[in-house]
C-alpha positions in Angstrom: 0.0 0.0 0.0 1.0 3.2 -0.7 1.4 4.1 3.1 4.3 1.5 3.3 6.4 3.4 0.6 9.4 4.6 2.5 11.8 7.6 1.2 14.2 4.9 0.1 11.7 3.1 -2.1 11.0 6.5 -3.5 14.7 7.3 -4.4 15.4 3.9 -5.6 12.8 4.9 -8.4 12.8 6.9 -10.8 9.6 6.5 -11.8 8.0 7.3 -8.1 6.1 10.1 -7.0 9.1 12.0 -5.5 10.8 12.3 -8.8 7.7 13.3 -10.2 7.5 16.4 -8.2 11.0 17.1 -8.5 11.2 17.1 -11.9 8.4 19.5 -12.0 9.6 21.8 -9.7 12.9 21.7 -12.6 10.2 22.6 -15.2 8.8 25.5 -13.5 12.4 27.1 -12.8 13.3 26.6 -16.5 9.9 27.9 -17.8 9.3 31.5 -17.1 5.7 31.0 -18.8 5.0 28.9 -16.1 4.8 32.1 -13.6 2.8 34.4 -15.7 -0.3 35.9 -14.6 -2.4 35.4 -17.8 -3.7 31.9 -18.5 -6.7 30.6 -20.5 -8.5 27.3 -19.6 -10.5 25.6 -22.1 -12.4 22.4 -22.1 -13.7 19.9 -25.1 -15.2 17.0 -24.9 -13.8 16.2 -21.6 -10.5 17.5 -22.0 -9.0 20.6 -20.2 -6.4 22.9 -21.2 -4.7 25.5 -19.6 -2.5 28.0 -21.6 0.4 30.0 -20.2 2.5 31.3 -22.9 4.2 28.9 -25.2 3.2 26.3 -22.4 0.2 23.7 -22.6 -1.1 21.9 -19.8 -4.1 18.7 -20.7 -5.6 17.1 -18.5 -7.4 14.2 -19.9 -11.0 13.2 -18.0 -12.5 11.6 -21.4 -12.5 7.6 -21.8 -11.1 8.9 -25.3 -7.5 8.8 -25.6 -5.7 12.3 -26.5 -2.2 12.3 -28.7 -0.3 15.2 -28.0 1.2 17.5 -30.3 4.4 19.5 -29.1 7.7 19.0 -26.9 6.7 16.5 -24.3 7.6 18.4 -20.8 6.0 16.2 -18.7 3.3 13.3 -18.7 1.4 10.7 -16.6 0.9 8.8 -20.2 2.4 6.8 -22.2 4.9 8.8 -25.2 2.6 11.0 -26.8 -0.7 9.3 -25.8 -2.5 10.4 -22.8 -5.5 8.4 -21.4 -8.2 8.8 -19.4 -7.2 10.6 -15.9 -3.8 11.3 -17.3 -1.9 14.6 -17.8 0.6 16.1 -19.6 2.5 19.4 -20.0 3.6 20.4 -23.5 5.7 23.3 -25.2 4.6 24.4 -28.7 
């Protein structure tokens, strides 16, 4: 269970939540977008966007999957495919 996850099991993967964060935490120090004030949401079918600058967030609540189109920051998904209850931050 996910309470039995020590810190050591976290930095023995990669793939674990604490990398996760840390990377994004990286992402929002490289991105300066990422601190602007102006953002747009949008939502289709499901599928929410947030613009901020040159920076795309989706967040995918449809049963559809969504390919992405752009530089890959960050993603819950698989590659360029996110599924339902995934994410992904992009860079067009």
């Amino acid at each position: 269970t996910a309470s039995n996850i020590t810190l050591e099991d976290n930095l023995a993967n990669p793939n674990s939540l604490y990398f996760f964060i840390k990377n994004l935490i990286k992402i929002r120090k490289e991105n300066k977008d990422l601190t602007a004030k102006d953002m747009t949401f949008t939502e289709n079918n499901r599928v929410l966007t947030i613009k901020r600058g040159k920076i795309t967030t989706i967040i995918n609540l449809s049963k559809n999957a969504v390919k992405l189109d752009g530089k890959i920051l960050i993603t819950t998904g698989k590659e360029n495919i996110i599924k339902e209850n995934e994410g992904a931050m992009i860079i067009k």
